[in-house]
Each structure stands twice: as C-alpha cells, then as structure tokens.
C-alpha positions as protocol buffer text, in pm:
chain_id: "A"
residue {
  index: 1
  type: UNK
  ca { x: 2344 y: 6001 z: 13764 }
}
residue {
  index: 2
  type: UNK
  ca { x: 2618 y: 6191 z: 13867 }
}
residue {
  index: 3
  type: UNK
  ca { x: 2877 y: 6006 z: 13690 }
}
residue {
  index: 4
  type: UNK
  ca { x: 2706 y: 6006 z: 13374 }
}
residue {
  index: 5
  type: UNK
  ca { x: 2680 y: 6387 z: 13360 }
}
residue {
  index: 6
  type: UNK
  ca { x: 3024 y: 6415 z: 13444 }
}
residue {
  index: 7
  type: UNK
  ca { x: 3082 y: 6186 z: 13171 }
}
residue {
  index: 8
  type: UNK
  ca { x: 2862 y: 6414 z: 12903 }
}
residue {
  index: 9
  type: UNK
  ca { x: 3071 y: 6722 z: 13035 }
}
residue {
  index: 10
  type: UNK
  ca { x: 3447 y: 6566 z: 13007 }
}
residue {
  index: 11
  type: UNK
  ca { x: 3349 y: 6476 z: 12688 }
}
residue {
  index: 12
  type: UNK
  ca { x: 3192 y: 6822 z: 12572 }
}
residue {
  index: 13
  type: UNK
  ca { x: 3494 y: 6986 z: 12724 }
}
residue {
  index: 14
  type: UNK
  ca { x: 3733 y: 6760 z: 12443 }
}
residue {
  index: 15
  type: UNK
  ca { x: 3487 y: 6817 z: 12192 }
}
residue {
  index: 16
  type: UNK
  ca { x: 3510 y: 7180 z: 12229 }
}
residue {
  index: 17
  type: UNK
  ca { x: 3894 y: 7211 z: 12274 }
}
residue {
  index: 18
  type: UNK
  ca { x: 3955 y: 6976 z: 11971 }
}
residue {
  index: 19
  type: UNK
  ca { x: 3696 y: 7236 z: 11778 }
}
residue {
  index: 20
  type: UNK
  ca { x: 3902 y: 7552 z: 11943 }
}
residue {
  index: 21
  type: UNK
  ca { x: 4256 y: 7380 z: 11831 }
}
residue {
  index: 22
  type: UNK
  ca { x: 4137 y: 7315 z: 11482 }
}
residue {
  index: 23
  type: UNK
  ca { x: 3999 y: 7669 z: 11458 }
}
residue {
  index: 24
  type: UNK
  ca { x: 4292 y: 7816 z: 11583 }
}
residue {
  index: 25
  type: UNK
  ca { x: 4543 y: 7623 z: 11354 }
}
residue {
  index: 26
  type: UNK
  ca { x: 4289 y: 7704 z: 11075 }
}
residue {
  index: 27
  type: UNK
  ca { x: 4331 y: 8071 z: 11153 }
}
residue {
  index: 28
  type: UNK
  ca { x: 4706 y: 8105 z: 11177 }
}
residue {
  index: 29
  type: UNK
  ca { x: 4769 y: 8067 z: 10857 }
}
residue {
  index: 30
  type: UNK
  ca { x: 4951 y: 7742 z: 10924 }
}
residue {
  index: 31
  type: UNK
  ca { x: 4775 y: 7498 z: 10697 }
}
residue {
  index: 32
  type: UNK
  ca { x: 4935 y: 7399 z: 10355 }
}
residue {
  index: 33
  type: UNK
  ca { x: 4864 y: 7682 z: 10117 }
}
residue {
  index: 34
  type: UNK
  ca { x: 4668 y: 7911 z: 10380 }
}
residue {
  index: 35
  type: UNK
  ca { x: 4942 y: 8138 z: 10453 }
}
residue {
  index: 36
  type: UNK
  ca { x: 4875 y: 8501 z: 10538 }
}
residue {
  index: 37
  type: UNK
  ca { x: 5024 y: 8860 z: 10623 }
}
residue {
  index: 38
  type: UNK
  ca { x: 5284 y: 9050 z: 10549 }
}
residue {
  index: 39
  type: UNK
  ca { x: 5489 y: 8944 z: 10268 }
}
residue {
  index: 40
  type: UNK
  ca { x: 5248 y: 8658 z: 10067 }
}
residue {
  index: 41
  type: UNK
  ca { x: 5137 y: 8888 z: 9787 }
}
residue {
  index: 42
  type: UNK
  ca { x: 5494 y: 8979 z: 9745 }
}
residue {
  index: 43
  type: UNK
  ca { x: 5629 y: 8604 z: 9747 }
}
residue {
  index: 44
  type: UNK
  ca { x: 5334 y: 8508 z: 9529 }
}
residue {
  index: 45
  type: UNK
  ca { x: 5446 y: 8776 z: 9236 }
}
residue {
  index: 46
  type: UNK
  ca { x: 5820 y: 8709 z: 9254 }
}
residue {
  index: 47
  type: UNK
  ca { x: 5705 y: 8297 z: 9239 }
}
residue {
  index: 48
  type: UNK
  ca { x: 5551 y: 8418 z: 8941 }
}
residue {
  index: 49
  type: UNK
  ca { x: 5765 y: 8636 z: 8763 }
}
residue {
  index: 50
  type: UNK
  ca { x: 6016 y: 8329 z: 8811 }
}
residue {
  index: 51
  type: UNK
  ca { x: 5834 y: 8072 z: 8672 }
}
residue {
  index: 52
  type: UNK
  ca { x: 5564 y: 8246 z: 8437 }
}
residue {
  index: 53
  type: UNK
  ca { x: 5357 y: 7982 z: 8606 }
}
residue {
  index: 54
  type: UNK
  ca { x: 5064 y: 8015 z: 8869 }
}
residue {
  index: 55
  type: UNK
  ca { x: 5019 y: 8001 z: 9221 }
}
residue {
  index: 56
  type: UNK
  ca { x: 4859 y: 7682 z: 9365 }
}
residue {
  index: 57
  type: UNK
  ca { x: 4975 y: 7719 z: 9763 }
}
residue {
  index: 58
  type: UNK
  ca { x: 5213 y: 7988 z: 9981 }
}
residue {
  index: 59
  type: UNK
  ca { x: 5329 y: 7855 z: 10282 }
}
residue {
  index: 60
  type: UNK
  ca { x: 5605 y: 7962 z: 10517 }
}
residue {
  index: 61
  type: UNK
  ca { x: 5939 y: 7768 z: 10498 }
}
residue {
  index: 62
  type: UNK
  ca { x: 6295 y: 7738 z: 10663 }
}
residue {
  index: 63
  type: UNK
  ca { x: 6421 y: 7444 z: 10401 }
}
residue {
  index: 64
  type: UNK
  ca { x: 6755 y: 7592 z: 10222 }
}
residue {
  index: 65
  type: UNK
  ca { x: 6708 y: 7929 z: 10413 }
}
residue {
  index: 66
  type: UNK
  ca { x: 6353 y: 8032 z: 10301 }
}
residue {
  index: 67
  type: UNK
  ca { x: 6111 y: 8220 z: 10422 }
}
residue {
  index: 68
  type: UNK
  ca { x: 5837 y: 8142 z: 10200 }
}
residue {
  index: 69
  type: UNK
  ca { x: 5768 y: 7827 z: 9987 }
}
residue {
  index: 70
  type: UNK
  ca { x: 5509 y: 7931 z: 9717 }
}
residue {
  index: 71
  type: UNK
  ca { x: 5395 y: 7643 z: 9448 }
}
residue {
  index: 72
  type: UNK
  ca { x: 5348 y: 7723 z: 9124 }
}
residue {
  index: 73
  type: UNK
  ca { x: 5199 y: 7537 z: 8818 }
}
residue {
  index: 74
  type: UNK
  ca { x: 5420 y: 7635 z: 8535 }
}
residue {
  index: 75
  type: UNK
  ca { x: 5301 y: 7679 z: 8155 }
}
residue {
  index: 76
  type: UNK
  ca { x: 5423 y: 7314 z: 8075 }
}
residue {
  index: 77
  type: UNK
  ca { x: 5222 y: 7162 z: 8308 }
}
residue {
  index: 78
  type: UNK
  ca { x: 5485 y: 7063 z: 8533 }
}
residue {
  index: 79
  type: UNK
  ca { x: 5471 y: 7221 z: 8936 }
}
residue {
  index: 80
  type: UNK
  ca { x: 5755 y: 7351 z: 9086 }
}
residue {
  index: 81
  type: UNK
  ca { x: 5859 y: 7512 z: 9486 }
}
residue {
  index: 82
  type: UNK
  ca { x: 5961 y: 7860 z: 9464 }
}
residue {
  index: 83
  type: UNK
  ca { x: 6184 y: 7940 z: 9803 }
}
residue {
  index: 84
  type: UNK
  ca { x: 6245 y: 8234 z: 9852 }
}
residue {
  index: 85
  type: UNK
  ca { x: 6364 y: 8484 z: 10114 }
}
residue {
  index: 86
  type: UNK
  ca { x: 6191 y: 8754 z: 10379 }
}
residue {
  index: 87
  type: UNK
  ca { x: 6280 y: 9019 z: 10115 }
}
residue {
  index: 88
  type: UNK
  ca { x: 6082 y: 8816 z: 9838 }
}
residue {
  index: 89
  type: UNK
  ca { x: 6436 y: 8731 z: 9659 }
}
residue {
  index: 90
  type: UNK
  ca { x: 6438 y: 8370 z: 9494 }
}
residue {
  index: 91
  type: UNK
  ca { x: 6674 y: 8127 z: 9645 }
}
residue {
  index: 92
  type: UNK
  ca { x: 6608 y: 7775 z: 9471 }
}
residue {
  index: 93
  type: UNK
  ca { x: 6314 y: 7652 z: 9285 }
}
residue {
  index: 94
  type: UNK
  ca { x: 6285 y: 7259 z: 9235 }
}
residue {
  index: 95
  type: UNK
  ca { x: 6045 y: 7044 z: 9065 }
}
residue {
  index: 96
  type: UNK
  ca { x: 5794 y: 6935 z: 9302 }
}
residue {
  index: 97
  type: UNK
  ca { x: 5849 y: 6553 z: 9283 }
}
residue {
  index: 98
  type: UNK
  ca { x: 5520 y: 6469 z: 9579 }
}
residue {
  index: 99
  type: UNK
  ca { x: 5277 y: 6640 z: 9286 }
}
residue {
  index: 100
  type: UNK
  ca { x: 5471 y: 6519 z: 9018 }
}
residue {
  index: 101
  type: UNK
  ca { x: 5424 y: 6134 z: 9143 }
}
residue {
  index: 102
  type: UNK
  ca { x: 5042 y: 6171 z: 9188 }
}
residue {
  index: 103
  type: UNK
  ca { x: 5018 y: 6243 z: 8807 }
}
C-alpha cells in the first residue's frame, strides 16, 4: 500500500512540474510569436512600415545582431523576417523560406 501511494505522489509531483514548466514558458513570452514588453509594439510598426505587410508573429532574436524578429505577410502574399534592433531600427529582412515551402 505504501508503495503504491508513493507511486500516485511521484507521479503527481511530475505531472504538476511538467504543468508549472509549460505555464511558465507560456508566460515568458518565449513561445514563437508570443513575445511581450517593452519594445514589441514598436518592432511590430517599424516591421510594418518596412514591408507595408502585416504582422503574423514577434519574437526576440540575436541572428545578424537583432533584437527582435517580427514576421510579416506582405501585400503580395509572400512572408518575410523583419530583424531589427533594440532601438526598433531595421537591420535585414529576408524572405521567409520555412513558410514559403509549406505553400
């Protein structure tokens, strides 16, 4: 008896840490396209005024130097990564070839 209710309680114990993980990670912001703070709306309009296109995800980004990596569906159709820096300023936007291949 004893083993079997320590067996129920190692298991609730990774049950609830795998819930608390995936909560926390769901929180921060981390996730593709759930970035948040200081900074997002600002990366989102410069994305924008770049591209004319829309916003589909913001994340945060180190590739080429970025800060943020914001993805944008242009008017054509066609997506694109905005990078750009801490202050907002575009560094390189590039087709997005991962959404481009699902099409």
């Amino acid at each position: 008896m004893k083993k079997r209710i320590a067996g129920v309680l190692a298991a609730s114990v990774v049950a609830v840490t795998a819930f608390s993980g995936a909560a926390a990670m769901a929180s921060s912001g981390d996730q593709e396209g759930g970035a948040t703070g200081p900074g997002v709306a600002e990366a989102k309009a410069a994305a924008v005024r770049e591209t004319g296109g829309t916003v589909n995800a913001v994340e945060r980004d180190t590739e080429n130097g970025a800060t943020w990596e914001v993805e944008v569906t242009r008017p054509d159709g066609s997506v694109a990564d905005v990078r750009l820096d801490a202050n907002a300023k575009v560094i390189v936007v590039e087709t997005d070839t991962e959404t481009e291949s699902a099409r």
